[in-house]
FIFI-170602 format. One record per residue (C-alpha): residue in one letter; x, y, z. Coordinates in steps of 0.05 Angstrom, whole numbers, padded with zeros to 5 digits, always signed. Layout:
AXYZ;...
REM end
This chain:
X+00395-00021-00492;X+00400-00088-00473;X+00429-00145-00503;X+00362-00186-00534;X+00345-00255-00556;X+00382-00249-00629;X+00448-00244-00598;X+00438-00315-00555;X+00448-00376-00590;X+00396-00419-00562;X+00393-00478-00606;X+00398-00539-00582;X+00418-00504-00517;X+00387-00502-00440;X+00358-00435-00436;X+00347-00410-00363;X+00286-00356-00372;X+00271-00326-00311;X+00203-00301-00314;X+00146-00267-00266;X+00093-00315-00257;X+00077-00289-00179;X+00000-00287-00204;X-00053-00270-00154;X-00094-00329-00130;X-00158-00350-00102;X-00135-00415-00064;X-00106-00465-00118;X-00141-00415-00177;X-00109-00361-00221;X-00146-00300-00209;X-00115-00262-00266;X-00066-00301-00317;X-00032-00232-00346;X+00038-00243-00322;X+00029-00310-00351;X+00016-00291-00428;X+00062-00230-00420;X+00116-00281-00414;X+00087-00320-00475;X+00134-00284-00538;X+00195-00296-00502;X+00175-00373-00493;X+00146-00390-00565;X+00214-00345-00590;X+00262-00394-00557;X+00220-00454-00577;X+00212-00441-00646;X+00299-00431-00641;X+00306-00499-00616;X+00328-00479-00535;X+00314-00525-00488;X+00275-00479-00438;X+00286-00488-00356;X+00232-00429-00334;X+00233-00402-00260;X+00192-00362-00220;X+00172-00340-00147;X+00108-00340-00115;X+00086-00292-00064;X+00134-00294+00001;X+00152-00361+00027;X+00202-00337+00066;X+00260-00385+00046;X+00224-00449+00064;X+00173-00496+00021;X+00101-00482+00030;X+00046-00527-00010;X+00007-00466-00012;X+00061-00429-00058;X+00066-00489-00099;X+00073-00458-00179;X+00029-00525-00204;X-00021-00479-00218;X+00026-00437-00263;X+00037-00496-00295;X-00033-00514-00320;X-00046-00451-00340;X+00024-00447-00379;X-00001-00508-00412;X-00056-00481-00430;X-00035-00419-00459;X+00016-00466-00506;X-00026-00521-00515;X+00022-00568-00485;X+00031-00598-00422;X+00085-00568-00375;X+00121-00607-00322;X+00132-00575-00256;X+00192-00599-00220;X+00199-00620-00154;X+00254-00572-00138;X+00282-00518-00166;X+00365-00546-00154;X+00390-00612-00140;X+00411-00673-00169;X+00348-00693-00191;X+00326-00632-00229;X+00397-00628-00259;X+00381-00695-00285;X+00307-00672-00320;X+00343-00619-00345;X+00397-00657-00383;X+00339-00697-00411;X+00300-00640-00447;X+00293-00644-00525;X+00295-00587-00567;X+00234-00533-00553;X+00217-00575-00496;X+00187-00541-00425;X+00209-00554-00351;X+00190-00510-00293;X+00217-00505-00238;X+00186-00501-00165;X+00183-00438-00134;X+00255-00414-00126;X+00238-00376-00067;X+00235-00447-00019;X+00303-00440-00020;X+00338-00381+00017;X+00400-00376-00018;X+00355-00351-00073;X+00332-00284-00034;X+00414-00274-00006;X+00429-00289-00076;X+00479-00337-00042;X+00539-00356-00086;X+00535-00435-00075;X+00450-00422-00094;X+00479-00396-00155;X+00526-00439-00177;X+00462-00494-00165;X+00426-00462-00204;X+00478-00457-00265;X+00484-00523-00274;X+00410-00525-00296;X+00430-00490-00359;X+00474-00473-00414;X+00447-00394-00420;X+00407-00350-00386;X+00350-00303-00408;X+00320-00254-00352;X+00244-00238-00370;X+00218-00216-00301;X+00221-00140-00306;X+00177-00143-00243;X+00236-00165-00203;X+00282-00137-00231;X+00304-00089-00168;X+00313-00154-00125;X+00384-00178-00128;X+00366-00246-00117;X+00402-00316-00148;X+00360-00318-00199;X+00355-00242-00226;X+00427-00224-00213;X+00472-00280-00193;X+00452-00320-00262;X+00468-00267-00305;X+00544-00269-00284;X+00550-00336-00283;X+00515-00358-00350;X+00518-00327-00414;X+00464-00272-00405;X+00399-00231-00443;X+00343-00192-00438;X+00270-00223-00449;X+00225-00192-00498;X+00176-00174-00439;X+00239-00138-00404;X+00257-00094-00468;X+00186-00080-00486;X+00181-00054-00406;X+00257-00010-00419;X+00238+00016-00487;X+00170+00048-00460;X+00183+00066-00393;X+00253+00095-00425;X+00224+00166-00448;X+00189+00180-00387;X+00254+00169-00348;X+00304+00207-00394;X+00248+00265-00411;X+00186+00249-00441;X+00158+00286-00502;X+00113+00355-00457;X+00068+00373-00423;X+00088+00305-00388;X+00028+00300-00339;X+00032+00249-00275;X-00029+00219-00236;X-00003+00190-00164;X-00057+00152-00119;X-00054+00095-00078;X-00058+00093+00000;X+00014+00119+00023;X+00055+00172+00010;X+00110+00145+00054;X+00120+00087-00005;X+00113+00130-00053;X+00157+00200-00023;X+00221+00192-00078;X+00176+00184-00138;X+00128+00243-00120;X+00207+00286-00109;X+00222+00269-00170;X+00158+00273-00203;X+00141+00339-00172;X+00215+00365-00205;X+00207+00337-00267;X+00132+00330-00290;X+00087+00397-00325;X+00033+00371-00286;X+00017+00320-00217;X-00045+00303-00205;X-00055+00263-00132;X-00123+00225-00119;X-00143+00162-00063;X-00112+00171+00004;X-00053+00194-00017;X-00084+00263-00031;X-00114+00265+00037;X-00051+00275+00061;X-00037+00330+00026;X-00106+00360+00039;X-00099+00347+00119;X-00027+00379+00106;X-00057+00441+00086;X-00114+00437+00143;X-00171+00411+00104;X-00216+00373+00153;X-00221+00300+00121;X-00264+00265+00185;X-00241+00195+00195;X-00217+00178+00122;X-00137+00154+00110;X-00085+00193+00121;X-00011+00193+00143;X+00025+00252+00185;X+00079+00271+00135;X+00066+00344+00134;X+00151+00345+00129;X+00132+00310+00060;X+00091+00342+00036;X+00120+00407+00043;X+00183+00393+00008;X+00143+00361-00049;X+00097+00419-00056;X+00160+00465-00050;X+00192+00416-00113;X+00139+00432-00154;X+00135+00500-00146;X+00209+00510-00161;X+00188+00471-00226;X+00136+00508-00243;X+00093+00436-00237;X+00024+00445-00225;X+00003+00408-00158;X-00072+00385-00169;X-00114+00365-00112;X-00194+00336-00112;X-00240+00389-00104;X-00291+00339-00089;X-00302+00278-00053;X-00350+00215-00048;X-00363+00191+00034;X-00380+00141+00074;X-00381+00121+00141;X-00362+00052+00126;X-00322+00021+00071;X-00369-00026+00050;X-00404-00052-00016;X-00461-00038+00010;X-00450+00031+00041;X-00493+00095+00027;X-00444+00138-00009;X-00457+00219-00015;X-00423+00268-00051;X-00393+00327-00023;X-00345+00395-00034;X-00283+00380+00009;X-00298+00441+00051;X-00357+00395+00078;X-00327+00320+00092;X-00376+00306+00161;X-00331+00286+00216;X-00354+00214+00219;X-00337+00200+00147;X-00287+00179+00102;X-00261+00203+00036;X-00270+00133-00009;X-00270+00167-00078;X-00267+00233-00117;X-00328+00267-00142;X-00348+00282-00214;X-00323+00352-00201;X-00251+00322-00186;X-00256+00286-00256;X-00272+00349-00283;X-00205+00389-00263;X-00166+00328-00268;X-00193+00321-00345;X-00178+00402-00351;X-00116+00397-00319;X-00091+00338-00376;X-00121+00370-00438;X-00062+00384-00487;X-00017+00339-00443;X+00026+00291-00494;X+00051+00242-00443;X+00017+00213-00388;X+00038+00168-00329;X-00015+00134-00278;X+00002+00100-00222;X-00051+00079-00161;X-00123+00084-00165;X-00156+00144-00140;X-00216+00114-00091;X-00228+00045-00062;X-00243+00019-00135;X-00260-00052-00114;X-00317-00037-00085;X-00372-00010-00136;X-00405+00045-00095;X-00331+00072-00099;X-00308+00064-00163;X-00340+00113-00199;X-00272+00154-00196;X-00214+00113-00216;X-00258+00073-00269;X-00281+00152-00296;X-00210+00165-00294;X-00197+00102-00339;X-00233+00124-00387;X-00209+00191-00390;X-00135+00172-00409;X-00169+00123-00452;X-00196+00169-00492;X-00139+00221-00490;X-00093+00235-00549;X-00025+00218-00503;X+00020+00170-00493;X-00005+00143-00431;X+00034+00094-00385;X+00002+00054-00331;X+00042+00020-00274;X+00027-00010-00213;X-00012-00072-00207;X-00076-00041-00175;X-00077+00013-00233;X-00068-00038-00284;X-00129-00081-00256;X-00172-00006-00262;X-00147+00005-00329;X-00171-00079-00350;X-00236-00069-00308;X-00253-00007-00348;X-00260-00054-00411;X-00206-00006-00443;X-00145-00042-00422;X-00136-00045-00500;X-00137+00032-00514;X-00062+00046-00467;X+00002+00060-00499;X+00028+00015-00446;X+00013-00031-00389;X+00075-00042-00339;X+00090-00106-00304;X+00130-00072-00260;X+00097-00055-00198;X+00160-00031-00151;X+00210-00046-00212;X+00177+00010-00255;X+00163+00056-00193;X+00244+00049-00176;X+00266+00056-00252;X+00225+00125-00260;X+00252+00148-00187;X+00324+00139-00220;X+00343+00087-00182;X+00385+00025-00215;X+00348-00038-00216;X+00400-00100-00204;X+00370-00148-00242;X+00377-00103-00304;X+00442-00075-00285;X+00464-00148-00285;X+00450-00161-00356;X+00502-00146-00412;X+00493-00077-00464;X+00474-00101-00542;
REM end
């Protein structure tokens, strides 16, 4: 495991704490905060210690250049908020002038920096961005587990330059995500959905080799239904039949049970105010699209998990944001809500299913991950966490 916050001496000190505030807006508004308070115990930790905190984040993709639109002001007010304090935003994120606000932080006090993507020696993770960056602290803390396969400045280059440890947000991500990737306590059960297999092909390899069970919903199952020659009219699909065969052939060399919808909920438009119909997917009309699974896909998917003891969910299983096609993936929700496993959820759009279900609460885990958690469980080494020192 990681070295943690215990074995940092932060008193007194400038703590760098990268964190992952890239929160979705609506204009200037937070549409959903939850990256925000996940970052909250690591903050109020290094407070209550005395550290002199210098937070930094990305927004979205600015490409290496300043944009007003990716300003993190709004972070700020909401981080103020959430700690009942007011927190400064920068006007930079290096420079001579935000060395100087640094030097001039009291104990538990908050800067944050401007988005430290404006600059583009963060993304080359440029050795002169990273010795700018240094001298904006005395230690550094990395807390943004959802970047942590980026080797950027400010999730690698930091934490060989400074004095380096893991956030609580980053170790509460490695300690649950941990038994899933070194062997998970069986029948270890995987549900993959989403809208392409072609991001997705390593994880369903390895998935396919190593889970009892892999359940596939959304479009990513239409490819494997078109694979096999099951007419899906005009809904999503890729050509990857070379995919899918070799992940079909992984499971069955496994012994991993390959579950497909049996069912389907059409449309001819994608639309909240389309006429959905239900239908066996022997019978998709060839003018329609597959938008959901039916209640008799629920049915074999909530079969196919009974007696399973871990669970991992990733991707939503219908076009879930619209209600006449949600029935699926919030149904789905509250199946593994109800279910006696240890169930994992990553990716941001099956997080947001699992919170809009009103069960959020009822999940072993939630991941902030996104890519980071989909690369960890594919056995791939994440950068930002290779970077950081053992306990």
């Amino acid at each position: 495991m990681k070295r943690g916050l215990a074995e940092l001496d932060v008193n007194g000190r400038r703590v760098f704490v990268r964190a992952d505030f890239n929160v979705p807006l609506d204009g200037s508004a937070i549409r959903d905060d939850s990256r925000i308070r996940a970052s909250l115990p690591t903050i109020r930790h290094l407070r209550d210690r005395g550290a002199r905190l210098v937070l930094a984040s990305h927004l979205g993709r600015p490409r290496g250049a300043a944009r007003p639109e990716l300003s993190l002001a709004p972070v700020a007010e909401s981080l103020g908020q959430c700690l009942g304090a007011a927190v400064p935003l920068a006007p930079d994120s290096v420079g001579p002038e935000i060395e100087r606000l640094t030097r001039e932080l009291a104990d538990g006090d908050v800067l944050l920096l401007e988005n430290v993507r404006f600059h583009p020696g963060e993304e080359a993770d440029d050795p002169a961005h990273v010795r700018s960056l240094a001298r904006l602290a005395d230690c550094y803390v990395n807390d943004a587990f959802g970047t942590a396969h980026r080797a950027h400045a400010s999730t690698t280059g930091l934490a060989h330059a400074l004095p380096a440890a893991a956030g609580h947000l980053m170790l509460a991500e490695l300690r649950a995500l941990d038994p899933i990737v070194q062997g998970p306590p069986r029948p270890f059960a995987a549900i993959v959905g989403g809208a392409k297999i072609s991001d997705k092909i390593t994880l369903l390899e390895r998935l396919a080799a190593t889970a009892d069970i892999l359940i596939l919903g959304g479009a990513m199952a239409n490819t494997f239904l078109a694979a096999d020659g099951v007419g899906i009219g005009r809904s999503r699909a890729e050509s990857a039949a070379g995919a899918v065969a070799r992940i079909q052939s992984a499971a069955a060399a496994a012994g991993c049970a390959l579950v497909l919808p049996v069912d389907a909920v059409v449309a001819t438009e994608v639309s909240a105010d389309a006429a959905p119909t239900t239908v066996g997917l022997h019978a998709v009309p060839a003018d329609a699209m597959i938008l959901d699974i039916g209640p008799a896909s629920l049915a074999a998917y909530a079969e196919a998990l009974a007696g399973a003891r871990t669970v991992l969910w990733n991707g939503p299983v219908g076009v879930y944001e619209l209600a006449p096609f949600a029935g699926g993936t919030l149904g789905l929700a509250r199946l593994l809500a109800d279910s006696p496993a240890r169930v994992v959820v990553a990716g941001g759009d099956a997080v947001a299913a699992a919170q809009a279900s009103g069960r959020a609460g009822d999940f072993a885990h939630l991941s902030t991950g996104g890519g980071a958690t989909l690369e960890l469980i594919e056995g791939r080494e994440l950068p930002g966490l290779a970077a950081l020192p053992e306990a």
